[in-house]
C-alpha positions in Angstrom: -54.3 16.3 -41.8 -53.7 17.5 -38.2 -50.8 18.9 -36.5 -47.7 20.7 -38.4 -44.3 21.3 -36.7 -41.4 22.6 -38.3 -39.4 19.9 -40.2 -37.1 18.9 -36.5 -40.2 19.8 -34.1 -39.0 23.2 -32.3 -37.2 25.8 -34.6 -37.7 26.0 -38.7 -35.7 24.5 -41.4 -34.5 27.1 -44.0 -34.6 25.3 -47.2 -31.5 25.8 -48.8 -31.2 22.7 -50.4 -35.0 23.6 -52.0 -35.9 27.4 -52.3 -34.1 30.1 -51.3 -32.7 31.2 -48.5 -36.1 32.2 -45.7 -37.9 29.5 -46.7 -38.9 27.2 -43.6 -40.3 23.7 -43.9 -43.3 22.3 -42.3 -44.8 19.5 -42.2 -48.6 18.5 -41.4 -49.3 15.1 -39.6 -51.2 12.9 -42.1 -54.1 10.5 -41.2 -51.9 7.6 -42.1 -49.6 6.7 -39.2 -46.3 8.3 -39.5 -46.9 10.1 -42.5 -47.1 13.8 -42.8 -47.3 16.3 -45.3 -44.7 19.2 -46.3 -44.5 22.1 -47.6 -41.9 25.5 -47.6 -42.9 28.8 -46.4 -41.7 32.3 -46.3 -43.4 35.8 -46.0 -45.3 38.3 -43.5 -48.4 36.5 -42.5 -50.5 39.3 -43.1 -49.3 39.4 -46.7 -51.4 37.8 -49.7 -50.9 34.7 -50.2 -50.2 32.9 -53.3 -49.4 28.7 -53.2 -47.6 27.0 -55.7 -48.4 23.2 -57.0 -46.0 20.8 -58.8 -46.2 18.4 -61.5 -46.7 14.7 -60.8 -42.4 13.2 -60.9 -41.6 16.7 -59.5 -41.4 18.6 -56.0 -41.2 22.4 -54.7 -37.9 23.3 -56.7 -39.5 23.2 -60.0 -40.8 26.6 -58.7 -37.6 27.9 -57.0 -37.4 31.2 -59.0 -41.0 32.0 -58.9 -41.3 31.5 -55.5 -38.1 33.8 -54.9 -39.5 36.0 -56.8 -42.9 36.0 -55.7 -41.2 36.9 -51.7 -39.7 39.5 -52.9 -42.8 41.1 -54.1 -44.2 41.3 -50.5 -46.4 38.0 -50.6 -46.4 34.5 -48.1 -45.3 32.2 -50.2 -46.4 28.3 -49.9 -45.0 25.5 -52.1 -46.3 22.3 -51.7 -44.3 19.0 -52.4 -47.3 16.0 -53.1 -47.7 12.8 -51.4 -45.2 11.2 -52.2 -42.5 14.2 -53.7 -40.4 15.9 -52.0 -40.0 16.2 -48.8 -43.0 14.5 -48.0 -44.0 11.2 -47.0 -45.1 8.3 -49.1 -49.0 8.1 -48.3 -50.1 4.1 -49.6 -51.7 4.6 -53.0 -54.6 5.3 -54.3 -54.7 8.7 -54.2 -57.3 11.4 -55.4 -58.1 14.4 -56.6 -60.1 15.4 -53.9 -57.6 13.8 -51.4 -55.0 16.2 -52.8 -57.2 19.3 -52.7 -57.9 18.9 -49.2 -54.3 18.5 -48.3 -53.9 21.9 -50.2 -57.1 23.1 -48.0 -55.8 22.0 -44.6 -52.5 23.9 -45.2 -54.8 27.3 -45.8 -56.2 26.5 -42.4 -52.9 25.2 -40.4 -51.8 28.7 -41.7 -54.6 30.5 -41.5 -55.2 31.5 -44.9 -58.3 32.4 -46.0 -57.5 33.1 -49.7 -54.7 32.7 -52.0 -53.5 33.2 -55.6 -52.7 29.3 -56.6 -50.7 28.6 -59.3 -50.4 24.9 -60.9 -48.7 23.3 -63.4 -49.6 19.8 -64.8 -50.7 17.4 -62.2 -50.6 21.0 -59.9 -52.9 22.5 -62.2 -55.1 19.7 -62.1 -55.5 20.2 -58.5 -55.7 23.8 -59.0 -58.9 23.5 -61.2 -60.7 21.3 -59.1 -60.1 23.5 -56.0 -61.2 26.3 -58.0 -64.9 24.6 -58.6 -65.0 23.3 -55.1 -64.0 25.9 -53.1 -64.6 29.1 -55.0 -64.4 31.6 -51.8 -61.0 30.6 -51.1 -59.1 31.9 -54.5 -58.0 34.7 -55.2 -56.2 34.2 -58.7 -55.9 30.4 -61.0 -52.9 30.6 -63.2 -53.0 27.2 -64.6 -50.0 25.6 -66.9 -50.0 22.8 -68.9 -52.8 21.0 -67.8 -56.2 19.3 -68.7 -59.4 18.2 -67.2 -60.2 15.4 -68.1 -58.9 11.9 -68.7 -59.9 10.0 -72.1 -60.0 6.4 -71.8 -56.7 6.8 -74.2 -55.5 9.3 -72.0 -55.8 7.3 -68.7 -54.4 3.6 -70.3 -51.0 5.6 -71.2 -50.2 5.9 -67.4 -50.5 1.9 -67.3 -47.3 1.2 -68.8 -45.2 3.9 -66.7 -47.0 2.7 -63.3 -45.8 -0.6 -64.3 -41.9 0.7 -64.9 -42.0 2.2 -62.1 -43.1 0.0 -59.6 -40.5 -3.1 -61.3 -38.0 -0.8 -61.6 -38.9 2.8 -59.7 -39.0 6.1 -60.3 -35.2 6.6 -62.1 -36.5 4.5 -64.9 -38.7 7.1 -66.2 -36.1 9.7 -66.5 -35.6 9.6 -70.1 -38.8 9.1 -71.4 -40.2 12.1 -69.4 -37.3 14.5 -70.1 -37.6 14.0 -73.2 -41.4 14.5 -73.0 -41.2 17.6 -71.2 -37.9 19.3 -72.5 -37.5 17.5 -76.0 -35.3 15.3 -78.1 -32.5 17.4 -77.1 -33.3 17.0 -73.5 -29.8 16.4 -72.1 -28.9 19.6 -73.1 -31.6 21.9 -71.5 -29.9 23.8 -68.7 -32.9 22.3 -66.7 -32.4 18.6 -67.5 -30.0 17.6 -64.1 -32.7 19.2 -61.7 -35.6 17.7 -63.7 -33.7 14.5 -63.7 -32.7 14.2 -60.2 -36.3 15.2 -58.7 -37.8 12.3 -60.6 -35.5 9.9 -59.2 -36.2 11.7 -55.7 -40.3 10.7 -56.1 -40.7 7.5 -54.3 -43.0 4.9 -56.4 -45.6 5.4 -54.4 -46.0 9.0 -54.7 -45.9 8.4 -58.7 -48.3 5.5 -58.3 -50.8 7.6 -56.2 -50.4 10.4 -58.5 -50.5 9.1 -62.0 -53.9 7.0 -60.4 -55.5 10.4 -59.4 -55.1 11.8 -62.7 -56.5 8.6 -64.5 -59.6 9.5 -62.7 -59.7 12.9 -63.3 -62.8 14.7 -64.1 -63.5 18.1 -63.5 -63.7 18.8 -67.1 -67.9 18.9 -66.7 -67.7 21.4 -64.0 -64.8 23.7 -65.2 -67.3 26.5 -66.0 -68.3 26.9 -62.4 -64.7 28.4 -61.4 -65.5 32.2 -60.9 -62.0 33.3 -59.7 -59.8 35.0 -62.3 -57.7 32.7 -64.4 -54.5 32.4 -66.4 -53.8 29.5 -69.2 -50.7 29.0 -70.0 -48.9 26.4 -72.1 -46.1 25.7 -74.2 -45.7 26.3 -77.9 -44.2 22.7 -78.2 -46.4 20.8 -75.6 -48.2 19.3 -77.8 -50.2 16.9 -75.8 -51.6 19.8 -73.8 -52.2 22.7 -76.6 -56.0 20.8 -77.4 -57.0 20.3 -73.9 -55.7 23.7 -72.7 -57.8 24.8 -75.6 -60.8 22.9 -74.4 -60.4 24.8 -70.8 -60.2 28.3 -71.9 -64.0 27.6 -73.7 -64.8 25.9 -70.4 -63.8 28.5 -67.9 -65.8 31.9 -67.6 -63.6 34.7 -68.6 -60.6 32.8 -68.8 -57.2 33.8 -70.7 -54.8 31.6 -72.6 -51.4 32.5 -73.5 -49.0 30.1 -75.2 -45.3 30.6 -74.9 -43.1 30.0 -78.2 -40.4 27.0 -77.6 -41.5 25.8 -74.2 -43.0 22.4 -73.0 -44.6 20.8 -70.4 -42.5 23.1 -67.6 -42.3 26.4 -69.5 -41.2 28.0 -66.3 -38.2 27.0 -67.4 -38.0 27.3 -70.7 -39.1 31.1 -71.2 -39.1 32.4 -67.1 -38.8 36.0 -68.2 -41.9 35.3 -70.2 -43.4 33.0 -67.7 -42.9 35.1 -64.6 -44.4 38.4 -66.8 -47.5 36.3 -67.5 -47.9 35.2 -63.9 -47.1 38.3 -61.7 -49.1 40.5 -64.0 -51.9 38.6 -63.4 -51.6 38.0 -59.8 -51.0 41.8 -59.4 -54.2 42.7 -61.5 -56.0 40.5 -59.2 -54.9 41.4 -56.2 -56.8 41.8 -53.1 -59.1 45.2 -52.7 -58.0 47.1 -49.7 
């Protein structure tokens, strides 16, 4: 990544349509012709810093109200939408780990952050462990949600069949089958279901593709125990793909701490936020920067 301009190249973007209102968008030139990174940003810039990280299907309103929040607390706040997500462009497939971290690294240096709290929840928090063990001196706080990492050969072949769907039939053809992975067999009644639904449609194929490869190949698992930054677990009660590996991290990680919050899934942000938001300020407060 390079350059980043504000979203029409001379004045910023509020997000309305994505966070609330003070938010501006900027994007980051990729190394792909035309392409370019964004994310939204708000805060003094000599607050602390905290960067939020999306699921794979998903972009930077599936943390609207923490990110709200989170400004009015006093910190910069930085939500990233993925290759792919969002507001951002399509980068060709494959994608990586690594490839992902370092688009989270060059936005710390386009805005000259030095450390941050990051907070990441699924494919998010798979990025957010692997940037813990590679670039420990840069974190302030993990809170990581519903996440794992590693990939099990059974693991990684499930993702075969939905990169398939998608690229005969594109992203609005795994609505149902996630909702009702994430949310439940009553998905279409969870307040959150139309905004869930809607960014999935909103992922172009090949930011699903690129994604749901990176995470077949993920392996951090083996080095989890060399994140040294303070770090929050949380998963839902009723996420019951991610309870054993969460599980498996909180042995892995130093110190770590795992809560689990009763009827939630994959997205418990919005399934408990009072509970959620609790968990995550608390932490990022207890671990704030020393003076």
């Amino acid at each position: 990544m390079t350059t980043a301009t504000t979203a029409n190249g001379d004045k910023p973007v509020v997000a309305q349509d994505r966070l609330a209102a003070g938010f501006s968008r900027i994007r980051l030139d990729g190394t792909e012709n035309g392409k370019y990174l964004a994310a939204y940003v708000a805060g003094p810039e000599d607050a602390e810093a905290v960067l939020f990280n999306t699921s794979i299907l998903t972009d930077s309103r599936v943390w609207t109200d923490q990110a709200a929040r989170a400004l009015a607390l006093g910190y910069r706040v930085v939500c990233v939408d993925f290759r792919g997500h969002g507001a951002s462009s399509p980068f060709s497939p494959p994608y990586t780990m690594q490839g992902l971290i370092a688009d989270n690294i060059s936005i710390f240096d386009e805005l000259n952050i030095d450390r941050a709290h990051l907070v990441g929840v699924s494919m998010g928090g798979m990025v957010g462990l692997g940037f813990g063990i590679l670039h420990p001196d840069r974190i302030q706080s993990l809170t990581l949600c519903a996440t794992r990492g590693d990939a099990p050969a059974a693991f990684a072949a499930g993702w075969d069949e939905r990169i398939a769907l998608a690229t005969k039939l594109g992203t609005g053809a795994l609505v149902q089958s996630t909702c009702e992975r994430w949310l439940g067999a009553n998905y279409v009644s969870h307040p959150a279901y139309g905004l869930i639904a809607q960014m999935i449609q909103d992922t172009s194929i090949e930011g699903f593709v690129g994604g749901a490869q990176a995470i077949q190949k993920l392996d951090f698992l083996g080095d989890s125990g060399k994140v040294i930054a303070p770090t929050l677990l949380i998963v839902g009660q009723n996420d019951a793909g991610m309870l054993q590996p969460m599980h498996v991290l909180h042995e892995a990680i130093k110190g770590a701490r795992l809560e689990t919050i009763a009827n939630a899934g994959h997205l418990p942000q919005f399934d408990d936020t009072n509970k959620f938001n609790k968990l995550l300020f608390d932490h990022m407060y207890a671990n704030k920067a020393e003076c």
